[in-house]
Steps between C-alpha positions, in 0.01 A plus 500: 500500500420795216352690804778444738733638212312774448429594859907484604591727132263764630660469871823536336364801297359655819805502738715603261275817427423583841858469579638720160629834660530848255811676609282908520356336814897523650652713357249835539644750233334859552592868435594634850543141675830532707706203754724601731743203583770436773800337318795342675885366387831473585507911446236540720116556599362817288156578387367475096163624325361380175183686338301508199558814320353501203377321166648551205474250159718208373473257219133602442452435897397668812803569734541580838818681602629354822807686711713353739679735733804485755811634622628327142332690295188491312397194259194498244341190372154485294246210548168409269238286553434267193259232428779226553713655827629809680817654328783671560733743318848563648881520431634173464863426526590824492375537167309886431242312296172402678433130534160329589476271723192219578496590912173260529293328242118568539364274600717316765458202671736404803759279354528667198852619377545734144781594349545890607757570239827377328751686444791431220758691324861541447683821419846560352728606784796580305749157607216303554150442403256513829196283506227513759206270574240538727196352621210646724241244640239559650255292774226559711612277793204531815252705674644582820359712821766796529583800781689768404473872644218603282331208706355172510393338116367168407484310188832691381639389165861384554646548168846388375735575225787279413826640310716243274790698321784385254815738455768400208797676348574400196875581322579394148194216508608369780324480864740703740274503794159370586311544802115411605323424782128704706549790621320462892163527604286798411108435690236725535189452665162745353246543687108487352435866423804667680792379241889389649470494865896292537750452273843254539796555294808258589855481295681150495726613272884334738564745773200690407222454855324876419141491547244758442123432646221784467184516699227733448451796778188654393278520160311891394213401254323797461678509141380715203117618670696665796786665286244682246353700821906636547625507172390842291559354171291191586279356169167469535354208308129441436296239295149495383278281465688209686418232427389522166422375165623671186743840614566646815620880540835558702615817673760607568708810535516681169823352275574291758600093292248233587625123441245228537590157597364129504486336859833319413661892426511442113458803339160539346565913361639794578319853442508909594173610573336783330543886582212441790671212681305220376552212290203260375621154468298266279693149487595346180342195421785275594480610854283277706305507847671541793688685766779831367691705631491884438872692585511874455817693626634850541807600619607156626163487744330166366133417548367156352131418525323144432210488209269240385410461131168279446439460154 
């Protein structure tokens, strides 16, 4: 019976590892990567891009600068990698400060659901006191076989986010008006590798049928390796010995700011190399083995490059 036990716990253990998912393998974030998607709604059928422009660094953490373009206009969001999920900075509520967001938890099972964000305040409006409540759920719903324009993908994560909102106004203490309710569906199926290949965005707000769906048209990952040979102010970023055991040298161009990173994008240091364009890092005894990241940037042109510390 002992054995039996034992035999179905490490089952149990097994499945649920082989089937634990890490949110880099969908959601490919690169210098240089850039989608081209085909969006349609009740204003028409028009074309969108979103790239990967750059890095830059937030909360201690590595982030990538992500730009959607349109006829609208152009938006800017920022995503990092941590050990616990893939990020996201944006404007909320029409708010100017940044607010992060849990887009998927790492790792991720299908089935799971997280809480994304919730959002609550209230804000003098002069009569009446507004309060707003909001709450983002996440879940990771199937793995389904998708076509799109970009072609024919299998095993493509259909992803879900769910919307629950509360709207008061309150005068003198009292409850003047109260409304809640979802706020339609909002899908998007990411592909292994590739990123959003489809996205569904419904109102059912009364009289309100809109609906806005995305597919992708075609991907260019030639990213940051193919840019360097265009761009003249391109940074050139070299590390030696790699791996290694006690200090590595880095070089780079001369002044230019070198941040190094753990593999979650934790800040580890930041230095300026020396008048010759090189930096000798020796890690302090805190830091343990393992995979880091090296960023060194001029003139917005980022270059990151992985090390390996063996102590």
């Amino acid at each position: 019976m002992k054995k039996a036990v034992l035999v179905m716990l490490f089952v149990f253990v097994l499945v649920n590892f082989v089937w634990a998912f890490d949110p880099a393998d969908y959601f490919p974030l690169v210098v240089g990567y850039n989608w081209t998607y085909q969006d349609s709604s009740m204003d028409g059928i028009e074309n969108s891009s979103s790239s990967v422009i750059g890095t830059t660094t937030m909360d201690d953490y590595l982030t990538y600068i992500f730009v959607d373009e349109s006829s609208y206009g152009s938006d800017t969001t920022y995503f990092q990698f941590r050990s616990d999920g893939l990020y996201r900075y944006e404007n909320f509520m029409d708010d100017a400060t940044l607010t992060l967001m849990l887009m998927v938890p790492n790792p991720f099972n299908v089935g799971d659901d997280w809480e994304i964000l919730t959002f609550d305040t209230c804000r003098d409006e002069g009569t009446h006191i507004l309060c707003q409540y909001m709450e983002l759920t996440g879940y990771a719903v199937s793995f389904e076989n998708v076509t799109v324009p970009a072609g024919y993908f299998s095993g493509v994560l259909k992803w879900k986010m769910e919307v629950y909102y509360e709207v008061s106004a309150i005068m003198g203490g009292d409850t003047v008006y109260h409304e809640e309710g979802h706020m339609g569906d909002h899908i998007i199926w990411v592909a292994e590798g590739i990123g959003p290949i489809k996205h569904y965005d419904s109102e059912i707000e009364e009289g309100d049928t809109s609906v806005f769906t995305s597919v992708l048209v075609s991907y260019d990952f030639s990213g940051i390796d193919e840019q360097d040979k265009i761009l003249p102010d391109a940074v050139s970023l070299n590390v030696f010995p790699n791996p290694f055991n006690s200090s590595c040298r880095i070089s780079a161009p001369r002044g230019t700011p070198i941040d190094i990173f753990d593999v979650n994008g934790k800040l580890i240091t930041s230095v300026k190399n020396d008048l010759n364009g090189d930096y000798l890092w020796e890690p302090e005894a805190n830091v343990g083995s393992g995979v880091y990241l090296v960023k060194a940037e001029k003139k917005g042109n980022p270059i990151v490059e992985k090390i390996i510390y063996l102590k």
